[in-house]
C-alpha positions as a printed Julia matrix, in Angstrom:
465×3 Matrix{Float64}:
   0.0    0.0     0.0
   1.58   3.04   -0.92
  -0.7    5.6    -0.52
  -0.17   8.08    3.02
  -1.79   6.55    5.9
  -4.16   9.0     8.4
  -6.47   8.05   10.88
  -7.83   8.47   14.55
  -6.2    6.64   17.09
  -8.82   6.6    19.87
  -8.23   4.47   23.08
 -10.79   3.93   25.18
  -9.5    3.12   28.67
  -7.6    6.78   28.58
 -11.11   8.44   26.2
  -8.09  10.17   24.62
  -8.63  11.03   20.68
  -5.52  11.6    18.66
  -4.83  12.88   15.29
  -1.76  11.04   13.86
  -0.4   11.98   10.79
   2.88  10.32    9.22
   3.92  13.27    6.88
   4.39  11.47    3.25
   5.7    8.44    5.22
   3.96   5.17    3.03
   1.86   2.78    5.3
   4.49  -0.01    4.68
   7.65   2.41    5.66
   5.39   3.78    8.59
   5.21   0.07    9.95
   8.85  -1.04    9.21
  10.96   2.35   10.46
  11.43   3.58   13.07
   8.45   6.24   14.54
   9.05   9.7    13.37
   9.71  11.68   16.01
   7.18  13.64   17.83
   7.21  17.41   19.38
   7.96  17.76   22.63
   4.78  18.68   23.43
   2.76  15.72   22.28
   2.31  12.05   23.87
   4.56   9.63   21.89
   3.04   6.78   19.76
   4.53   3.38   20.25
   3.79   1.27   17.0
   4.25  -2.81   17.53
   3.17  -5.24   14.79
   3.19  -8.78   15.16
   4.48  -9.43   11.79
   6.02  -6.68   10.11
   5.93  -8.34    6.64
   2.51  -8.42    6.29
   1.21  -5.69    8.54
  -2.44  -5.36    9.27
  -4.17  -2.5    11.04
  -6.07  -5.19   13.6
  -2.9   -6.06   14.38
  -1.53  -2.69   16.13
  -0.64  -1.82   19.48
  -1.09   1.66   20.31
   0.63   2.72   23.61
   0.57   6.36   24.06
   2.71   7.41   26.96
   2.99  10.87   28.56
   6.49  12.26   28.32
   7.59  14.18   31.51
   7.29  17.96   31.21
  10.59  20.18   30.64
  11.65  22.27   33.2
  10.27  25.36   31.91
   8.1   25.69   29.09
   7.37  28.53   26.82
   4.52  28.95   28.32
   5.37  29.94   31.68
   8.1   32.14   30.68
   8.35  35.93   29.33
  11.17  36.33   26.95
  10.72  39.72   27.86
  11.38  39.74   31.27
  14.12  36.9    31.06
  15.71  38.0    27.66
  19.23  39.26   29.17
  19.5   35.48   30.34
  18.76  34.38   26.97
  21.52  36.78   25.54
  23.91  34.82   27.73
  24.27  37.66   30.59
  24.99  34.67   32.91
  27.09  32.83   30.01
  24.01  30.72   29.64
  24.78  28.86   32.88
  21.68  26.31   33.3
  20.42  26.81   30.11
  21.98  24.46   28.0
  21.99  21.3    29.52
  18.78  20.31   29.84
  18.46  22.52   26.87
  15.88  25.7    27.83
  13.15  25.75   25.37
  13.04  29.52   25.4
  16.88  29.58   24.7
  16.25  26.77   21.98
  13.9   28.94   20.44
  15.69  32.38   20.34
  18.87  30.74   19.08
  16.95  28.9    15.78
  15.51  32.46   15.38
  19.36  33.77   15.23
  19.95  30.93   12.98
  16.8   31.53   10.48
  18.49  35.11   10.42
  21.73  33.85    9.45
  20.3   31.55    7.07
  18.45  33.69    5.45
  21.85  35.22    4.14
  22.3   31.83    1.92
  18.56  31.94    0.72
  18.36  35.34   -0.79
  22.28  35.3    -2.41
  22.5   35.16   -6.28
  24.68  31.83   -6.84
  23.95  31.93  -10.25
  26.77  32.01  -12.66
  25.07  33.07  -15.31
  23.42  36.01  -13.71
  24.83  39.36  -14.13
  23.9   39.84  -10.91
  25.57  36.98   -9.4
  27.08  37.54   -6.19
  24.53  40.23   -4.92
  20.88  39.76   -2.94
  18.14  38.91   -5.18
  16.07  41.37   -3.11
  15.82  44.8    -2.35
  16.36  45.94    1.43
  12.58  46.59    1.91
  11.51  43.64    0.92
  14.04  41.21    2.15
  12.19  39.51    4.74
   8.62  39.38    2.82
  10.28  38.01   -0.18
  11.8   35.22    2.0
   8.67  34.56    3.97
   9.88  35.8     7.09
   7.75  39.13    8.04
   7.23  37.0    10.94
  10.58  37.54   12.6
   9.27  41.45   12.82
  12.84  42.7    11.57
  13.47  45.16    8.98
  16.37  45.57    7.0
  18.24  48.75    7.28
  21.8   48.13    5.51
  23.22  46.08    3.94
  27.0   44.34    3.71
  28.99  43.93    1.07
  32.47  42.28    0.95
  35.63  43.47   -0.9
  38.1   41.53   -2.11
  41.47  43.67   -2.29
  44.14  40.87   -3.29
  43.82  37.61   -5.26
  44.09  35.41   -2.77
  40.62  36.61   -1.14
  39.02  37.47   -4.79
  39.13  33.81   -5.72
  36.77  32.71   -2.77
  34.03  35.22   -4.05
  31.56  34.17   -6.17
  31.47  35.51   -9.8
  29.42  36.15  -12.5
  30.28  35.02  -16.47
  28.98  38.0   -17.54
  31.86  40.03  -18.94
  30.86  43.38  -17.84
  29.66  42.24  -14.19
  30.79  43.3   -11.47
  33.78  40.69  -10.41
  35.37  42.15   -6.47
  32.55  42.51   -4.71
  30.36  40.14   -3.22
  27.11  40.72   -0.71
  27.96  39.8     2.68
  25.07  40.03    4.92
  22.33  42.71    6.59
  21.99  45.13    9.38
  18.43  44.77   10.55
  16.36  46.34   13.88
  13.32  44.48   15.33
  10.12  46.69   14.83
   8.03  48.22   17.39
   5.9   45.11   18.25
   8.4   42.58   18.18
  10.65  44.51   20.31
   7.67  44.37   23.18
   7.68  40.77   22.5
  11.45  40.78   23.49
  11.61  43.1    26.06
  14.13  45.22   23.84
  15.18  47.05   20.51
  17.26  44.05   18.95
  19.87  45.32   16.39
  20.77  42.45   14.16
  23.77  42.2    12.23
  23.59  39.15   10.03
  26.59  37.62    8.3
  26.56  35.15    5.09
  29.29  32.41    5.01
  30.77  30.24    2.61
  28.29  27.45    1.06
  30.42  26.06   -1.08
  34.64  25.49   -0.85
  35.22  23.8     2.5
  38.75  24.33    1.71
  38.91  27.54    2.84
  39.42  26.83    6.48
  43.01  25.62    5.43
  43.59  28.8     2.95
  42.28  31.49    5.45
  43.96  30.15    8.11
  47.69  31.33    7.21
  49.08  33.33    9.93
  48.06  35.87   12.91
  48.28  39.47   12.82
  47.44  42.11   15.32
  43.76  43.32   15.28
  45.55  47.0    15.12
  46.89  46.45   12.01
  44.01  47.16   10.42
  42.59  50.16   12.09
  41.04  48.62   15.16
  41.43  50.23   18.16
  43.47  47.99   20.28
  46.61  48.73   22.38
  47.56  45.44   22.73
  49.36  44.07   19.91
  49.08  40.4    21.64
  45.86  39.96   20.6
  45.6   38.53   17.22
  43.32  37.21   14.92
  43.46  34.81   11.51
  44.34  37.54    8.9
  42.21  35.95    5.89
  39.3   37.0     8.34
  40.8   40.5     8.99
  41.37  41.27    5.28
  37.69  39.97    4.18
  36.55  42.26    7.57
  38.48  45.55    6.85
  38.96  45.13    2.74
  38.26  48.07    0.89
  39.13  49.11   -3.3
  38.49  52.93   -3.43
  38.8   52.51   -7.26
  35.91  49.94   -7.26
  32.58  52.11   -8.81
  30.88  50.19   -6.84
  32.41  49.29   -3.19
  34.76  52.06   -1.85
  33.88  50.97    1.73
  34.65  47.9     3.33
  32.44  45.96    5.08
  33.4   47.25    8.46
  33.0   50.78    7.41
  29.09  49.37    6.52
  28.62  47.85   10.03
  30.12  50.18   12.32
  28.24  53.08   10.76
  24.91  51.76   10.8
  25.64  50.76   14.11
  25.92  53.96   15.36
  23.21  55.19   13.31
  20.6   52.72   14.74
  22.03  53.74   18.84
  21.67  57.19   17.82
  17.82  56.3    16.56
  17.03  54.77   19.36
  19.27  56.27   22.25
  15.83  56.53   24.52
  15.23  52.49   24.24
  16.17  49.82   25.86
  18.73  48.24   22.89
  20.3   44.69   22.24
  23.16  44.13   19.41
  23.41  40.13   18.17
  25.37  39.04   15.63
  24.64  35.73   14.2
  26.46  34.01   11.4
  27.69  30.56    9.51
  30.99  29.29    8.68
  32.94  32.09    7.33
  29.87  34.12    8.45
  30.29  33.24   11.85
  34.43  34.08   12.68
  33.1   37.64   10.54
  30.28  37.54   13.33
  32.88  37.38   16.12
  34.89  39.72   14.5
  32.66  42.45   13.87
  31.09  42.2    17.76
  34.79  42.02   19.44
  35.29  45.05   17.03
  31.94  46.74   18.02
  32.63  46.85   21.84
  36.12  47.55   21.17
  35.67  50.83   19.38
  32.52  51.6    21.9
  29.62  52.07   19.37
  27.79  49.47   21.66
  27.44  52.02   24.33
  27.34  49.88   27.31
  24.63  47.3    25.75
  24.67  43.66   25.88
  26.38  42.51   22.94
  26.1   38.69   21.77
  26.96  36.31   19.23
  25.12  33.27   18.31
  27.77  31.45   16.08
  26.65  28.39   13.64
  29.74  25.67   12.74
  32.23  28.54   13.06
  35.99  28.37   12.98
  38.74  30.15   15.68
  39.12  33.09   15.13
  42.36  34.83   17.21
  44.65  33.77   19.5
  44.14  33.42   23.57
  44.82  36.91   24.32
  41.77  37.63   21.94
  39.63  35.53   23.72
  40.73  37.32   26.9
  40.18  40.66   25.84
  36.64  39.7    24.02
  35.85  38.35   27.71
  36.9   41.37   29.41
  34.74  43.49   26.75
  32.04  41.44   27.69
  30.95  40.32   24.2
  28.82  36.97   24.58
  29.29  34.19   21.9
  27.74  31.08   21.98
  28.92  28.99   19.65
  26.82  26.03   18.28
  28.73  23.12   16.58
  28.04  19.85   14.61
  30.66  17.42   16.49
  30.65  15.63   12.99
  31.83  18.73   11.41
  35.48  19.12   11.32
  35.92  22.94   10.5
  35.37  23.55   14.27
  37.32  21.17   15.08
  40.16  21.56   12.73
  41.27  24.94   12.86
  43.33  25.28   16.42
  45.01  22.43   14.77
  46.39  24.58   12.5
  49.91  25.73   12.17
  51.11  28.1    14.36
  48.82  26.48   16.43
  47.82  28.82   18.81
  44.25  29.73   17.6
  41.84  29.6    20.32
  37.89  29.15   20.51
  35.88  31.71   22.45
  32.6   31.39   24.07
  30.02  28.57   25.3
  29.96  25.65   23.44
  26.61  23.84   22.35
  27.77  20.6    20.61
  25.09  18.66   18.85
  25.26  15.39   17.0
  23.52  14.77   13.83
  23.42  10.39   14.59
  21.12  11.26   16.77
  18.47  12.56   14.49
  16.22   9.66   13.07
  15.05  12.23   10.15
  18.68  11.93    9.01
  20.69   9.89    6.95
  23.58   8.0     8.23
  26.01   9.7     7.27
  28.44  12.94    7.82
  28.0   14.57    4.59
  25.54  16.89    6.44
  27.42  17.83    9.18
  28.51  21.55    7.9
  24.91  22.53    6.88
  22.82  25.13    9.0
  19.68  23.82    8.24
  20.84  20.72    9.59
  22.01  22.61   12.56
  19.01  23.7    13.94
  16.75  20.89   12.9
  19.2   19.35   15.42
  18.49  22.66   17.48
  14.88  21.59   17.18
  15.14  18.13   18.88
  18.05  18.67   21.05
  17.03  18.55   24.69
  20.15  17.9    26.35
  22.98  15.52   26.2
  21.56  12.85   27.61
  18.08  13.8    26.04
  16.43  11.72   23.33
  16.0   13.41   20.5
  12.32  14.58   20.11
  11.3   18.05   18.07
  10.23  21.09   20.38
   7.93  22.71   17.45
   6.72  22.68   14.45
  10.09  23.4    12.35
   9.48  21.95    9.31
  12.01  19.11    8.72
  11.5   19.37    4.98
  13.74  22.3     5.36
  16.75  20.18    5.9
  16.69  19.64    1.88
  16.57  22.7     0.86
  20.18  22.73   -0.34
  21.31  19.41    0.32
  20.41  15.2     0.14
  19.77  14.69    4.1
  17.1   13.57    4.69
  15.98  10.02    4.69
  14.3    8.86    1.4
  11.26   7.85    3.32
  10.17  11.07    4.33
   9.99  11.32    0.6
  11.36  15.36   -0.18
  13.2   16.15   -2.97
  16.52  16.65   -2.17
  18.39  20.94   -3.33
  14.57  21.86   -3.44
  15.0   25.65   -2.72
  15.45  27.14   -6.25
  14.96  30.86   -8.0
  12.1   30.37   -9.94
  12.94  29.81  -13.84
  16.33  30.79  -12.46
  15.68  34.41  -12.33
  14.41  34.85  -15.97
  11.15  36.51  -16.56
   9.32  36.89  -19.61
   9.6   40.77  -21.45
   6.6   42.41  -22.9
   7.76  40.64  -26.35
   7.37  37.39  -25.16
  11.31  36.8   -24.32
  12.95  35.14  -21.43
  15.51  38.0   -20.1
  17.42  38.66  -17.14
  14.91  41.71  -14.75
  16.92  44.96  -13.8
  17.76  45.0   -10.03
  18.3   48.09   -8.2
  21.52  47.87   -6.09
  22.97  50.22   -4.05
  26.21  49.51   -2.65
  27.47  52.44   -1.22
  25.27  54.43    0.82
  27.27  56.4     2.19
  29.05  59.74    1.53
């Protein structure tokens, strides 16, 4: 029988009625896999069949079993009221392990942020555009879905790539008159008025888009240490060091480039300031969030934030996503006497966490609270490493994670079809089509003649005078 399978369970003794739905599983995989997990909040559903070669529905055994309640549920708790907590003011003592659904849920927001740098970037080689957002500023988050997450975007970031060794990990375009140094790197975005109730704060976002492709360039970036001064931030210390790959994509500028004078710190820091100048009356937050490469430009740009005192006193946080080291120990010392926050949330089947303190001269050193997560111990998954570098992945694990001795069991209703949108990880049985997020028609839209031709997009790079 292949066709899905839904019906109403109802068991007497307990007069409890439940809905359960398998989600595209077939009745035959349904009775031969394993149960797909449940939300935290339901009652699990034991399946037992007495032969599972030739299952019949007579032949069930439905055992529904109340989980025991987390320690604190959404529920019962006011972001607003605990939200300096959440934005690891204690260094998220208590809060990771069991894992705090309110925590759980603030850092997959974070995460959708940062992921949301990957789903709006033009990949497309055969775009002129390729290498910028697909969308205008205003309607970044509606064209992605997201209006939900009550941000707006107010700048955005664009990378420059001032020698060859950092212009071949930028993607390019094969038109011949595209633009072929600069890359978009990422948004500055504010909470609006009602979701900054919700959180008990003006959040300032700064959002950071990593490296999808060319896992690789852990070993390239990671060449040598240079002092964070050497570059124009304000540090008297010329101990503390950081990897200078992630210094020169940081602070790279080509003042001859028509269309990126500024480098992407000059982007951040001044919209920074902008945003605690608008709202100098308000209770403010800054969190930076970002992947891979997005995430040691996250840590960066916050160490550099506090450094040169734009954050005014404010908490500043990072939540990191399968992020490299980025400095040495006396950077991690200084970014803990700043009082910047990082949490950093890792795949332990991923090795570009892992690999880089390895790295000659061996002295980089990881900052922050750990969150380790384990992608074997998602039965959505397949078995197999090849998606341990993915964010998706990451907080579908997120999702389930409820500790480290926790089973794995989902917390809400994440959609685990989103763990293919760029990749082949989820089990065939749950029957998605794997690299399913896709520009429609690739970007081409039909003219007023009837031909298939590449839209104008309005892009403004440098906003500044």
């Amino acid at each position: 029988m292949a066709a899905s399978f839904s019906s109403m369970l109802i068991i007497p003794s307990s007069k409890i009625s439940y809905e359960a739905s398998l989600g595209g599983l077939s009745f035959h995989n349904f009775l031969t896999a394993k149960s797909p997990p449940l939300k935290r909040n339901q009652k699990s559903i034991k399946v037992v069949t007495r032969d599972n070669h030739s299952p019949l529905v007579d032949d069930l055994m439905i055992e529904v079993q109340e989980h025991e309640h987390e320690h604190a549920t959404l529920h019962q708790k006011d972001l607003s009221e605990m939200w300096r907590q959440i934005h690891g003011e204690k260094n998220w003592e208590g809060l990771l392990d069991p894992m705090d659904p309110l925590l759980r849920s603030e850092v997959i927001r974070y995460g959708e942020l940062a992921q949301a740098c990957y789903d709006a970037f033009d990949y497309e080689p055969f775009s002129r555009f390729c290498g910028t957002c697909r969308f205008e500023e205003e309607k970044f988050f509606s064209s992605l879905g997201m209006t939900h997450h009550g941000y707006k975007v107010t700048r955005y970031i664009h990378l420059t790539a001032n020698t060859d060794f950092l212009l071949k990990w930028l993607i390019h375009s094969k038109w011949p008159t595209a633009w072929s140094k600069v890359n978009w790197g990422g948004y500055v975005a504010v909470s609006d008025d009602a979701t900054s109730r919700r959180l008990g704060r003006r959040d300032i976002v700064i959002a950071w888009r990593g490296t999808a492709t060319h896992l690789e360039w852990v070993e390239d970036f990671k060449t040598s240490l240079t002092p964070v001064s050497s570059k124009g931030i304000p540090c008297h210390d010329d101990g503390v060091k950081v990897d200078n790959g992630f210094l020169d994509m940081y602070t790279g500028k080509d003042e001859t480039s028509e269309y990126c004078q500024h480098s992407a710190r000059d982007h951040v820091l001044r919209e920074v300031k902008r945003l605690m100048d608008m709202y100098s009356e308000e209770e403010v937050s800054i969190t930076v969030t970002g992947h891979s490469l997005g995430s040691a430009l996250a840590i960066l740009s916050a160490y550099d934030i506090v450094e040169k005192g734009l954050d005014r006193g404010v908490p500043v946080s990072v939540m990191s996503f399968s992020g490299p080291a980025v400095g040495n120990k006396s950077f991690k010392n200084r970014l803990n006497r700043l009082g910047v926050k990082v949490l950093r949330v890792i795949n332990e089947n991923d090795w570009v966490p892992w690999l880089s303190p390895w790295l000659p001269p061996f002295s980089y050193c990881h900052v922050g609270e750990e969150l380790k997560l384990d992608n074997n111990k998602s039965p959505f998954l397949k078995p197999d490493n090849n998606c341990a570098h993915n964010l998706e992945v990451l907080l579908h694990l997120l999702d389930g994670y409820h500790g480290e001795r926790g089973e794995f069991m989902l917390a809400s209703d994440r959609d685990h079809a989103l763990v293919n949108k760029g990749g082949d990880f989820l089990k065939e049985s749950y029957l998605v089509p794997p690299n399913w997020w896709q520009d429609e028609n690739k970007g081409l839209k039909r003219s007023s003649d009837g031909r298939w031709v590449q839209p104008e997009r309005t892009i403004e790079v440098d906003g500044y005078p």
